[in-house]
BALOBA-1460 file (C-alpha; in Angstrom, 3 decimals):
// residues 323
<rec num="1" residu="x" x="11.332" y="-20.396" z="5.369"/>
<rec num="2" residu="x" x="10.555" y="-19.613" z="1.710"/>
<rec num="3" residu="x" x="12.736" y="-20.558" z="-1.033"/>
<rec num="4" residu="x" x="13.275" y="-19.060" z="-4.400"/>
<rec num="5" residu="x" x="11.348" y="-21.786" z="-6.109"/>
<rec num="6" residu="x" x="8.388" y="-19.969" z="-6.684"/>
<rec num="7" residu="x" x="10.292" y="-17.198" z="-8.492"/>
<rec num="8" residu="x" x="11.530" y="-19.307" z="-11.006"/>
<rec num="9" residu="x" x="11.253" y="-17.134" z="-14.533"/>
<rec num="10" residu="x" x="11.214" y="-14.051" z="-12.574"/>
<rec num="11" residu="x" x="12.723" y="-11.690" z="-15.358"/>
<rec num="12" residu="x" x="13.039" y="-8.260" z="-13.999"/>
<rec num="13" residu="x" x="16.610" y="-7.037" z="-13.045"/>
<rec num="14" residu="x" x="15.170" y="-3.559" z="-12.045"/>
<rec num="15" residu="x" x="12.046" y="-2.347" z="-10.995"/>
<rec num="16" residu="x" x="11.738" y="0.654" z="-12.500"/>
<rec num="17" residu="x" x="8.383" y="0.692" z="-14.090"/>
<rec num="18" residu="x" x="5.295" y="-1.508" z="-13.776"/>
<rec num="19" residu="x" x="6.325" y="-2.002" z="-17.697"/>
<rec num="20" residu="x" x="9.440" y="-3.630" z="-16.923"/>
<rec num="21" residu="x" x="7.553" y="-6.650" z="-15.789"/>
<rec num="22" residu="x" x="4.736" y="-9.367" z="-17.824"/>
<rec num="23" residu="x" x="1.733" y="-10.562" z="-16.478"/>
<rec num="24" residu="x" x="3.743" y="-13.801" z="-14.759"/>
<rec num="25" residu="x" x="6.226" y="-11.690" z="-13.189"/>
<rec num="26" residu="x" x="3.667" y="-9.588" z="-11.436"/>
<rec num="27" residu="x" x="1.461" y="-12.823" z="-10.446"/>
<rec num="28" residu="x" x="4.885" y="-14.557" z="-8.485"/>
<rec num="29" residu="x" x="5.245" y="-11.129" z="-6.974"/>
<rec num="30" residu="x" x="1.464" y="-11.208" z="-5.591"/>
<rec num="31" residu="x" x="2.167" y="-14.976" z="-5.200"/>
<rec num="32" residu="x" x="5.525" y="-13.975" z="-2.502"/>
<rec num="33" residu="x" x="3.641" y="-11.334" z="-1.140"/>
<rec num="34" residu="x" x="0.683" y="-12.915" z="0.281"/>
<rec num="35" residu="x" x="3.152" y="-15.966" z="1.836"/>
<rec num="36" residu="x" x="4.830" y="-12.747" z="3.297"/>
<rec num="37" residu="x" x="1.642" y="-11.732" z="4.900"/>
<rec num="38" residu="x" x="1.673" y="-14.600" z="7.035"/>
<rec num="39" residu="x" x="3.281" y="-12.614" z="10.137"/>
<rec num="40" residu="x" x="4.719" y="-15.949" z="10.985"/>
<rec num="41" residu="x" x="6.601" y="-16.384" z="7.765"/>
<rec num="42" residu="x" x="7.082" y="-12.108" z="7.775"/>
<rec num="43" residu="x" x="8.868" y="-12.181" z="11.127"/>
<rec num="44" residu="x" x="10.791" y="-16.246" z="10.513"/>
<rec num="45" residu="x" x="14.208" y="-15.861" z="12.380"/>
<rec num="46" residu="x" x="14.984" y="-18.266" z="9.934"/>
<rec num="47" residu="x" x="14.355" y="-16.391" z="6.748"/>
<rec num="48" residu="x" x="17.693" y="-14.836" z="6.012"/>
<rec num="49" residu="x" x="16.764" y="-13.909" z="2.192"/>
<rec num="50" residu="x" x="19.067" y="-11.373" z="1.958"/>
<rec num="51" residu="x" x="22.321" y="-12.463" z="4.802"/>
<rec num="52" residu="x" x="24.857" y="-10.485" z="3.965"/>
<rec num="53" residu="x" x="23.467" y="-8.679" z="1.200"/>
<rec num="54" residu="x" x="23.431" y="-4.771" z="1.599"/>
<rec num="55" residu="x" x="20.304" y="-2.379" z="0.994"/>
<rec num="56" residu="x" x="20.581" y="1.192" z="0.636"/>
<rec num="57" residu="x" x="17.390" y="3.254" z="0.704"/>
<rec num="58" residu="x" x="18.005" y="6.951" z="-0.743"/>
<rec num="59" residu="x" x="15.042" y="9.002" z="-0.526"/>
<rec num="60" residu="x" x="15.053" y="12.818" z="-1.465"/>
<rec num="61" residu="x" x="11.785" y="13.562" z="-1.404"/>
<rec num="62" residu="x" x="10.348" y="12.726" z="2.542"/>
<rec num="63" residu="x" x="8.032" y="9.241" z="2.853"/>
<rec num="64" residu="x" x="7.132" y="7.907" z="5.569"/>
<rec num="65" residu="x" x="5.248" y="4.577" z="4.673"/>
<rec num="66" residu="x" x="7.467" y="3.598" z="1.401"/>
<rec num="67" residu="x" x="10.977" y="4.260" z="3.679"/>
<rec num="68" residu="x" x="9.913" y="2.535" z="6.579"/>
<rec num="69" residu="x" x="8.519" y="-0.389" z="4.959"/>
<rec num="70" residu="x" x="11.098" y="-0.840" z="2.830"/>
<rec num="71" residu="x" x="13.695" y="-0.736" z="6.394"/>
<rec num="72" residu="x" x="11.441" y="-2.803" z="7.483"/>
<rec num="73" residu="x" x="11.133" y="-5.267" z="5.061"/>
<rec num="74" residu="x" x="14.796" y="-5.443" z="4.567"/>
<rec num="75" residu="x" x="15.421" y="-5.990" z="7.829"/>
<rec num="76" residu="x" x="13.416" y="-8.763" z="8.416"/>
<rec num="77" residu="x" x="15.047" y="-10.822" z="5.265"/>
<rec num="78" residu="x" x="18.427" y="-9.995" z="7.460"/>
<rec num="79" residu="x" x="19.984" y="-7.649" z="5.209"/>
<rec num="80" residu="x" x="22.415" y="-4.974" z="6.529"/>
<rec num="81" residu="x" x="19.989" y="-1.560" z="5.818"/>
<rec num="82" residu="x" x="21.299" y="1.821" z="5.072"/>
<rec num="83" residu="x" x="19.059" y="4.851" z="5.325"/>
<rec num="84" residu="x" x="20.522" y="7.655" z="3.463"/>
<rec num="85" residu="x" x="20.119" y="10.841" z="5.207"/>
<rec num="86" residu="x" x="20.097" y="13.321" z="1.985"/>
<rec num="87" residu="x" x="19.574" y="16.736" z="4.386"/>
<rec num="88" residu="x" x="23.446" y="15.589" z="6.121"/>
<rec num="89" residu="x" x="24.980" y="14.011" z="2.842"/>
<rec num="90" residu="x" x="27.098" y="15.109" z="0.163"/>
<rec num="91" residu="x" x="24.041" y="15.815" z="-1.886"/>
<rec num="92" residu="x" x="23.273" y="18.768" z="0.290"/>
<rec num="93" residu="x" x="26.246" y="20.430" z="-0.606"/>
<rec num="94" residu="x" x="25.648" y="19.955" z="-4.480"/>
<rec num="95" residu="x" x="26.823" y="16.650" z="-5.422"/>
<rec num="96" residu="x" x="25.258" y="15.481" z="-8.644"/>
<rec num="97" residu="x" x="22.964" y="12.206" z="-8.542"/>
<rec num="98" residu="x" x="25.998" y="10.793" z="-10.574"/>
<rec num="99" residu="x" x="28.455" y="11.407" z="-8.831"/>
<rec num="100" residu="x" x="26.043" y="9.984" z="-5.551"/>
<rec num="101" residu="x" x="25.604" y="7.233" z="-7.594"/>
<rec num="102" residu="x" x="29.210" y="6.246" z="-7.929"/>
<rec num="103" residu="x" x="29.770" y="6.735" z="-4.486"/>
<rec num="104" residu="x" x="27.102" y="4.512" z="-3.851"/>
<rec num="105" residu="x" x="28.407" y="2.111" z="-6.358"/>
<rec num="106" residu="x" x="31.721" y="1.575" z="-4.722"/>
<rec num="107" residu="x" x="30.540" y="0.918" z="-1.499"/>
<rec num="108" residu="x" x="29.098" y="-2.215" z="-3.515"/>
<rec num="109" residu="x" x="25.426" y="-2.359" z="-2.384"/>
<rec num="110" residu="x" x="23.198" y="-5.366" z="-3.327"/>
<rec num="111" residu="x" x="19.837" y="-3.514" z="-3.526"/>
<rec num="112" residu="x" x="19.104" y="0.410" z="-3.890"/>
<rec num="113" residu="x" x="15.375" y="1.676" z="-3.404"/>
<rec num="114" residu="x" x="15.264" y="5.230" z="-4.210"/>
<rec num="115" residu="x" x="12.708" y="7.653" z="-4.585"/>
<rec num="116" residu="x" x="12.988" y="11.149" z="-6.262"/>
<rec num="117" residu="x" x="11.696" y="14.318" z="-7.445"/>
<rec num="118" residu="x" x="12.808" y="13.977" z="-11.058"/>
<rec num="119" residu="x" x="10.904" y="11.488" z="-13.492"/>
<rec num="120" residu="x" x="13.616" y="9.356" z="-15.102"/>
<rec num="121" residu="x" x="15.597" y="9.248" z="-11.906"/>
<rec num="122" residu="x" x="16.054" y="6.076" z="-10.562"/>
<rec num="123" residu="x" x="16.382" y="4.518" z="-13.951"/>
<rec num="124" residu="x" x="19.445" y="6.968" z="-14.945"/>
<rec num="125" residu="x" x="20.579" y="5.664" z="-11.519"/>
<rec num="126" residu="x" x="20.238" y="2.179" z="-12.808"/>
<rec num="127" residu="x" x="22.385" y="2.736" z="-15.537"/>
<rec num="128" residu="x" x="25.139" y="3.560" z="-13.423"/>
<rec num="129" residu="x" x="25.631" y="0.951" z="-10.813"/>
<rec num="130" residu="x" x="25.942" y="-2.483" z="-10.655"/>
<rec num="131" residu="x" x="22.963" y="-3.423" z="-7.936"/>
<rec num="132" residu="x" x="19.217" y="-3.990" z="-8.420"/>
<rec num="133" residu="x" x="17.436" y="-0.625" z="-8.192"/>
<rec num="134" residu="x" x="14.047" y="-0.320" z="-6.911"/>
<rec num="135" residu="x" x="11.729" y="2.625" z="-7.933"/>
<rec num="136" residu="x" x="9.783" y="4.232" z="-5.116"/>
<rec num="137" residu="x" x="8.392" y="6.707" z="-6.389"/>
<rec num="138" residu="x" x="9.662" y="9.250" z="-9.412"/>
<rec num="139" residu="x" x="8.306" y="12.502" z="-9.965"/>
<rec num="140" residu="x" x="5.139" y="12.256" z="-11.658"/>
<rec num="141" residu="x" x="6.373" y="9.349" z="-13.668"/>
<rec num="142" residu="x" x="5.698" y="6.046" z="-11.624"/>
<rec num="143" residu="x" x="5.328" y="4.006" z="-8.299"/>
<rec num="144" residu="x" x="5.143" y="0.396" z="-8.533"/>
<rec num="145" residu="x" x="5.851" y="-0.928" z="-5.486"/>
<rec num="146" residu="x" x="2.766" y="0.704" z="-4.368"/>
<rec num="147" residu="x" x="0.364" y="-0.887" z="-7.394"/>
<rec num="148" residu="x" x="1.952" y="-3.742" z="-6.826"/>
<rec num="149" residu="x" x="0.957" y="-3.320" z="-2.478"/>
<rec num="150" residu="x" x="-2.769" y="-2.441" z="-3.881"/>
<rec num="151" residu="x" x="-2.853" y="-5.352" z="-5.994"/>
<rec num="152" residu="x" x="-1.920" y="-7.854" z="-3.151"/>
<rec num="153" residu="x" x="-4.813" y="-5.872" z="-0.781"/>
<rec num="154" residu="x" x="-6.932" y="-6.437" z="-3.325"/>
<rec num="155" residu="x" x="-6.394" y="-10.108" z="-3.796"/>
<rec num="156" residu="x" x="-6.321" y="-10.954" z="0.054"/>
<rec num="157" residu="x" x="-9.944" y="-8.249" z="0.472"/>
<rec num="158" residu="x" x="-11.621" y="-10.559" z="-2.325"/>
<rec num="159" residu="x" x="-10.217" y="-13.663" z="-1.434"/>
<rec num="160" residu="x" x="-13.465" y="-14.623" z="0.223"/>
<rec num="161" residu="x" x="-15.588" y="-13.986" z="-3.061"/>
<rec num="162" residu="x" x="-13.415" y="-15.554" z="-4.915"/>
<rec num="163" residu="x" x="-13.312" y="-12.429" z="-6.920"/>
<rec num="164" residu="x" x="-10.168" y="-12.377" z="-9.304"/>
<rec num="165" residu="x" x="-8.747" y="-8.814" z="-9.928"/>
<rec num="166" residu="x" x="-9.413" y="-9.063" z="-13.953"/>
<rec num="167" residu="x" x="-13.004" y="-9.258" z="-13.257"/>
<rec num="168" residu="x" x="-13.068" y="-6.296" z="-11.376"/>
<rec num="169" residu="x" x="-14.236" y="-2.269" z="-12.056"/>
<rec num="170" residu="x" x="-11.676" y="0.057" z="-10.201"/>
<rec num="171" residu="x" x="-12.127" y="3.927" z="-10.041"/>
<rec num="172" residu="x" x="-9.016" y="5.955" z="-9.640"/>
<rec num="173" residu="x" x="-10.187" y="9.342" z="-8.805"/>
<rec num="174" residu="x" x="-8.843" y="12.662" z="-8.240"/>
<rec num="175" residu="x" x="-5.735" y="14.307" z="-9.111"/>
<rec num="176" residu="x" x="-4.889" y="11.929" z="-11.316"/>
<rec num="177" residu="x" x="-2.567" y="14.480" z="-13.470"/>
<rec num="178" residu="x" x="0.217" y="14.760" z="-10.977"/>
<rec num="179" residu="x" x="-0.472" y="11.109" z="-9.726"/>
<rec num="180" residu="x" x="2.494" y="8.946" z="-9.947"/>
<rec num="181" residu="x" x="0.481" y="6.105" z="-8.142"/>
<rec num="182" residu="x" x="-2.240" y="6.367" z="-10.657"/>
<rec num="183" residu="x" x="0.040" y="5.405" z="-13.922"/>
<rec num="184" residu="x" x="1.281" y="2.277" z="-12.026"/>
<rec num="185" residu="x" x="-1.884" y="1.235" z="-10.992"/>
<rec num="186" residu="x" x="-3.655" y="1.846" z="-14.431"/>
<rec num="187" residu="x" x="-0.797" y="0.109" z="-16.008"/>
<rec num="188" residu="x" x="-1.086" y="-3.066" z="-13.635"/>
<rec num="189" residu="x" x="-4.520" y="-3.338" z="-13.307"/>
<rec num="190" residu="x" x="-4.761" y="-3.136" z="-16.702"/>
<rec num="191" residu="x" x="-2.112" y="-6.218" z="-17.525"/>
<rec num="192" residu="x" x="-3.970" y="-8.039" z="-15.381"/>
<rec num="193" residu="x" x="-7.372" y="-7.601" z="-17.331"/>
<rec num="194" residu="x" x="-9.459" y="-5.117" z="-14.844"/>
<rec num="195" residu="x" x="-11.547" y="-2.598" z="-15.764"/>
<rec num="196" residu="x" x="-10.387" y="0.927" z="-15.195"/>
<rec num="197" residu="x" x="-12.339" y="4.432" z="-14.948"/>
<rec num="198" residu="x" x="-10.583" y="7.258" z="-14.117"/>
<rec num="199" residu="x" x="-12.958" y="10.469" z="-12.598"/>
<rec num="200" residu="x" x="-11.816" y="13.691" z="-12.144"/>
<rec num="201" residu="x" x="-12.003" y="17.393" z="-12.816"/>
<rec num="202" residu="x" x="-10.558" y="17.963" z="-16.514"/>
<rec num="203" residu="x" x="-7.951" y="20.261" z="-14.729"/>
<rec num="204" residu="x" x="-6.464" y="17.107" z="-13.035"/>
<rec num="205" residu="x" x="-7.012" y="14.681" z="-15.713"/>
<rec num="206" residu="x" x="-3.954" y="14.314" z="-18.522"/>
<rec num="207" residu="x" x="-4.783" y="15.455" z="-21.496"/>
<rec num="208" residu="x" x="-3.910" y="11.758" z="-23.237"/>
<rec num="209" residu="x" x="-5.607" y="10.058" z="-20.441"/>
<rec num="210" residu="x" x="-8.384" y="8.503" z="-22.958"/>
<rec num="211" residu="x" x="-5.220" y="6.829" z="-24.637"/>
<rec num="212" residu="x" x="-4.351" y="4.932" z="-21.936"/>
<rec num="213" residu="x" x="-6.811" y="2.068" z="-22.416"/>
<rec num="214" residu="x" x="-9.192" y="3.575" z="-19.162"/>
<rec num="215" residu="x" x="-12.563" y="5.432" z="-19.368"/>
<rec num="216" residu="x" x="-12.789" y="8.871" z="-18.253"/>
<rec num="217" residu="x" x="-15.594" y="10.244" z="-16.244"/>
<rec num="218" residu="x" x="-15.791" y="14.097" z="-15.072"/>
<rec num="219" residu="x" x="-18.714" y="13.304" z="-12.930"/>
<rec num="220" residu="x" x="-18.443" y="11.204" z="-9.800"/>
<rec num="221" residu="x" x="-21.985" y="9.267" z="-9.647"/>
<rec num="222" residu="x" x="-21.483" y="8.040" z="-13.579"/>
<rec num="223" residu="x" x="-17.593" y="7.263" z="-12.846"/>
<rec num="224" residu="x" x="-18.414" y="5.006" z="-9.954"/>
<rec num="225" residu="x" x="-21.295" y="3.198" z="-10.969"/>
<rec num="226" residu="x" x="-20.828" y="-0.654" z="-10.924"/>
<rec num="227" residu="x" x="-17.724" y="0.011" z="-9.752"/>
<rec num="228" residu="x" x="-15.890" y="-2.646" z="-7.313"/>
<rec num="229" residu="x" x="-13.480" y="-0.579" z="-6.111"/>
<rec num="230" residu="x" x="-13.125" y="3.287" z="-5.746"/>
<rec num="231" residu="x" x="-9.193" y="4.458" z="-5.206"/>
<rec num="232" residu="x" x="-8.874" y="8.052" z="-3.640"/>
<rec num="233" residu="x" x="-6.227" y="10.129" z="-4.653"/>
<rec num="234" residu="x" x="-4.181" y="12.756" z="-2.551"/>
<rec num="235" residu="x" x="-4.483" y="16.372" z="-3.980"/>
<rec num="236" residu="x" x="-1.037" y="17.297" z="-4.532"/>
<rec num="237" residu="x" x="-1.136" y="20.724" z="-3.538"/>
<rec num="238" residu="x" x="2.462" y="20.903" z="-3.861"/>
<rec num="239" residu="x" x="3.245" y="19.959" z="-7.558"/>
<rec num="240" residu="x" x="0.548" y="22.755" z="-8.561"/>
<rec num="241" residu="x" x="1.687" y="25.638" z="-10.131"/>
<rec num="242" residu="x" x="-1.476" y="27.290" z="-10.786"/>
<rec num="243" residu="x" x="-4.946" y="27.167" z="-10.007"/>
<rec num="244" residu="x" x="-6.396" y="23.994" z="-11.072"/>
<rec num="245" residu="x" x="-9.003" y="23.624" z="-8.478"/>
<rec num="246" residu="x" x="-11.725" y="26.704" z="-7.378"/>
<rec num="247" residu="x" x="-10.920" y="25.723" z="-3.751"/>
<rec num="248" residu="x" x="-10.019" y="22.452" z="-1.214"/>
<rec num="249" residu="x" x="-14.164" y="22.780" z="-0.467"/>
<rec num="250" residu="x" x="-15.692" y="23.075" z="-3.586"/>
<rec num="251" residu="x" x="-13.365" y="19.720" z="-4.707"/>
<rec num="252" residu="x" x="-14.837" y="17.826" z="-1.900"/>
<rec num="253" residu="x" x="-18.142" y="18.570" z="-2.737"/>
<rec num="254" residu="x" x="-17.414" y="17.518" z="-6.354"/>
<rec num="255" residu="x" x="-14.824" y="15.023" z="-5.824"/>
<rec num="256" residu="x" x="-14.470" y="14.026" z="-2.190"/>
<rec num="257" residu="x" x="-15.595" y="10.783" z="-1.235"/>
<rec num="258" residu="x" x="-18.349" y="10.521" z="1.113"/>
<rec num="259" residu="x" x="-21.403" y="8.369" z="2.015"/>
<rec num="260" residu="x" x="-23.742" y="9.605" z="-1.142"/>
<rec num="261" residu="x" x="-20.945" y="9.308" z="-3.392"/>
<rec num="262" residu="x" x="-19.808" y="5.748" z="-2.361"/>
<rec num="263" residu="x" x="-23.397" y="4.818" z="-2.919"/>
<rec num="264" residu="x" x="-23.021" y="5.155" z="-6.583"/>
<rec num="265" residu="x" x="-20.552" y="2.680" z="-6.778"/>
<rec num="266" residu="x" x="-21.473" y="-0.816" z="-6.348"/>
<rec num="267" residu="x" x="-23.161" y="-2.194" z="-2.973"/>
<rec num="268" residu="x" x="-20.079" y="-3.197" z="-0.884"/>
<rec num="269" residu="x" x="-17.749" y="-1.469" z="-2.983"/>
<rec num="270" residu="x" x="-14.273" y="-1.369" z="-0.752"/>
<rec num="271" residu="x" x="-12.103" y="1.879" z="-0.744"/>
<rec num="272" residu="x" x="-8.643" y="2.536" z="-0.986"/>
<rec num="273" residu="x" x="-6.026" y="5.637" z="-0.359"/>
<rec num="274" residu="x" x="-2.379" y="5.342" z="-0.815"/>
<rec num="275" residu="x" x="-1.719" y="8.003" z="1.821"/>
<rec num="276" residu="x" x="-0.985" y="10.711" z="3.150"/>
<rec num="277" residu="x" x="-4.588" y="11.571" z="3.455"/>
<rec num="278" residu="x" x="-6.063" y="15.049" z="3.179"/>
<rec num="279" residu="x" x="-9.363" y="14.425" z="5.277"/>
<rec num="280" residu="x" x="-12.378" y="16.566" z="4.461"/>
<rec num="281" residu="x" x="-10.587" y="16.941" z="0.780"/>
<rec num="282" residu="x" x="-10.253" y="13.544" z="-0.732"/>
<rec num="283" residu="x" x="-12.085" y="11.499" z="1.466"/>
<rec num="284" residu="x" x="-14.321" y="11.823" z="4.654"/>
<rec num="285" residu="x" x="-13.265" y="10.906" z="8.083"/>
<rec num="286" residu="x" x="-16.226" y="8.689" z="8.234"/>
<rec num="287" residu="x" x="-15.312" y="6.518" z="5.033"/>
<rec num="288" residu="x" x="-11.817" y="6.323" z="5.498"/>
<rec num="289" residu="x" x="-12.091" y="5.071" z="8.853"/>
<rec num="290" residu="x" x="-14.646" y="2.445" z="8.836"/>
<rec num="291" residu="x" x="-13.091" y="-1.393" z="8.462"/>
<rec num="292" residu="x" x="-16.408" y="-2.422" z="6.966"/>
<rec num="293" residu="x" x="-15.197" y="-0.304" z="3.798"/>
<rec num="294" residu="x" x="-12.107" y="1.128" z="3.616"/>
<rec num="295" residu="x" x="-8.662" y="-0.732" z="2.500"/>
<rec num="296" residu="x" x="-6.843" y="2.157" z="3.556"/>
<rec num="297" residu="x" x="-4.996" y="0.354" z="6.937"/>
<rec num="298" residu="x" x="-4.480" y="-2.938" z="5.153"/>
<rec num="299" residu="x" x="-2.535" y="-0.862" z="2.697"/>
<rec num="300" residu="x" x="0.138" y="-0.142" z="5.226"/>
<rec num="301" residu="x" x="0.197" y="-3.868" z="6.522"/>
<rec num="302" residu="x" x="0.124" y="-5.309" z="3.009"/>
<rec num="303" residu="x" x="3.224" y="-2.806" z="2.297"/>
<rec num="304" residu="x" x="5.643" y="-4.461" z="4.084"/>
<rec num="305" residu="x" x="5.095" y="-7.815" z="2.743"/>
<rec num="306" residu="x" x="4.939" y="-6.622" z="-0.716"/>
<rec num="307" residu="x" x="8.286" y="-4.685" z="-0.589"/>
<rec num="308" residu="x" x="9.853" y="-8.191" z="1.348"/>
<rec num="309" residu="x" x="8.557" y="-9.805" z="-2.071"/>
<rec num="310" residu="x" x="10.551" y="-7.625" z="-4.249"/>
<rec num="311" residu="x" x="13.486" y="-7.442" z="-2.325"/>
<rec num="312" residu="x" x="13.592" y="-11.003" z="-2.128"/>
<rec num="313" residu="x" x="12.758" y="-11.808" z="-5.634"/>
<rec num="314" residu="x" x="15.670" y="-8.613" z="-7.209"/>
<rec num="315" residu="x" x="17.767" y="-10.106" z="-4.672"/>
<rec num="316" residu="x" x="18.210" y="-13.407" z="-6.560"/>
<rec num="317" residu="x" x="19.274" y="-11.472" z="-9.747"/>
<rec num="318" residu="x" x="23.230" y="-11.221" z="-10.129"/>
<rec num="319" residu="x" x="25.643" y="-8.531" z="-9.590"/>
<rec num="320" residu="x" x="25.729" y="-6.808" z="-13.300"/>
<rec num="321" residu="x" x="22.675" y="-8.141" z="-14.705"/>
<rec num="322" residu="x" x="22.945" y="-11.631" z="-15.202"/>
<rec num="323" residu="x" x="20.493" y="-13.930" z="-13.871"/>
């Protein structure tokens, strides 16, 4: 069974933002997470983390990795899991995320993951009840459980190199403009000292992007050259409100990640999706599926351990702040 020792300094009473945390915080995270990948110490009868604590997952906006694992991951640190079914609650018939959040409150949960449409959500939410609150995912804003989940792939697919993460040269590419994943990641990967390069149509870029201490590329075979690691975004069709691509076809053949493209990058480059992916778009079948390459299944896996990490390590914070 682990103990808490390892988290010792862990400062965080939130995680709301990949900001909220220094580089220390994020390296006993990673530290957790990879004893968590053990599927030995994952599944320990003995591990009861969380006994009688209480997590409540609220999602508004659907998920299907980031819900599960965290159910999953609560679960197995024997907490008492809640999945909030927001299509039958109260917020269906126009309850305000206030007044959800005091109904929440008083029901005195020890952990809340949510994940909404609005930037700014969860940490309103935090503001108003007395648990640790977990961002998964916030508008266009952030998503740090799931840098967090890349960084711990990335550790355990280098670990044989010997490869540290702030010696490596990552590409985010793709819709990086509506990309919630793509702020956390630039924001960790940059704390812990890689080097970033974001690639992409201007359309789907940010406008302060070159502010945001990355390099920006418009063409894929510059973008990727030397590059360790090359991170595929999902097109987010839905948070367009105009035409900022020509079609799904011409993107791929711009954008979309194939054999010729990969070859740009650096021989034995790995590649990574944070899913859903829109095959034939983003990515080829042929790349995403081949275990020589792609990162994309070891993702998923290192998701649950990751979220058991943070759950374990917000779980040691007090009731109202204190630690």
């Amino acid at each position: 069974m682990l103990t808490a020792n390892g988290l010792a300094g862990f400062t965080p009473r939130h995680l709301l933002s990949i900001s909220d945390m220094n580089r220390l915080d994020i390296e006993m995270l990673l530290d957790l997470g990879e004893a968590y990948l053990d599927l030995s110490v994952q599944k320990d009868t003995q591990n009861h983390a969380l006994a009688g604590k209480t997590l409540i997952n609220l999602f508004f906006e659907n998920s299907t990795r980031t819900e599960k694992s965290f159910e999953l991951a609560g679960r197995r640190l024997g907490a008492d899991v809640i999945n909030m079914a927001i299509a039958q609650s109260s917020v269906a018939k126009g309850e305000t995320l206030l007044d959800t959040a005091a109904t929440l409150n008083a029901m005195n949960p020890d952990l809340l993951v949510i994940r909404h449409g609005a930037s700014g959500a969860p940490a309103l939410l935090s503001q108003k009840v007395s648990c640790a609150v977990i961002n998964a995912g916030d508008g266009m804003h952030e998503h740090p459980t799931q840098a967090l989940l890349d960084a711990l792939c990335l550790r355990q697919a280098f670990a044989k190199t010997g490869q540290d993460i702030g010696g490596m040269r990552v590409a985010i590419c793709g819709d990086i403009l509506h990309s919630r994943v793509a702020r956390s990641n630039i924001q960790l990967l940059n704390i812990l000292g890689a080097e970033v390069r974001l690639i992409g149509p201007p359309t789907l870029l940010p406008a302060d992007a070159d502010r945001w201490g990355v390099d920006v590329f418009h063409d894929m075979k510059k973008g990727l050259e030397g590059c360790d690691v090359v991170m595929m975004l999902r097109l987010q069709l839905e948070r367009m409100g105009g035409a900022f691509i020509p079609s799904k076809r011409e993107y791929f053949h711009f954008y979309g990640l194939d054999r010729t493209k990969l070859a740009y990058a650096k021989p034995g480059a790995l590649v990574m999706h944070p899913g859903p992916m829109n095959r034939g778009v983003e990515i080829s079948s042929d790349v995403a599926d081949d275990p020589e390459i792609s990162l994309i299944t070891k993702q998923v896996e290192s998701g649950v351990a990751m979220r058991m990490a943070i759950l374990h390590a917000l779980s040691l914070k007090e009731r109202g702040g204190r630690s």
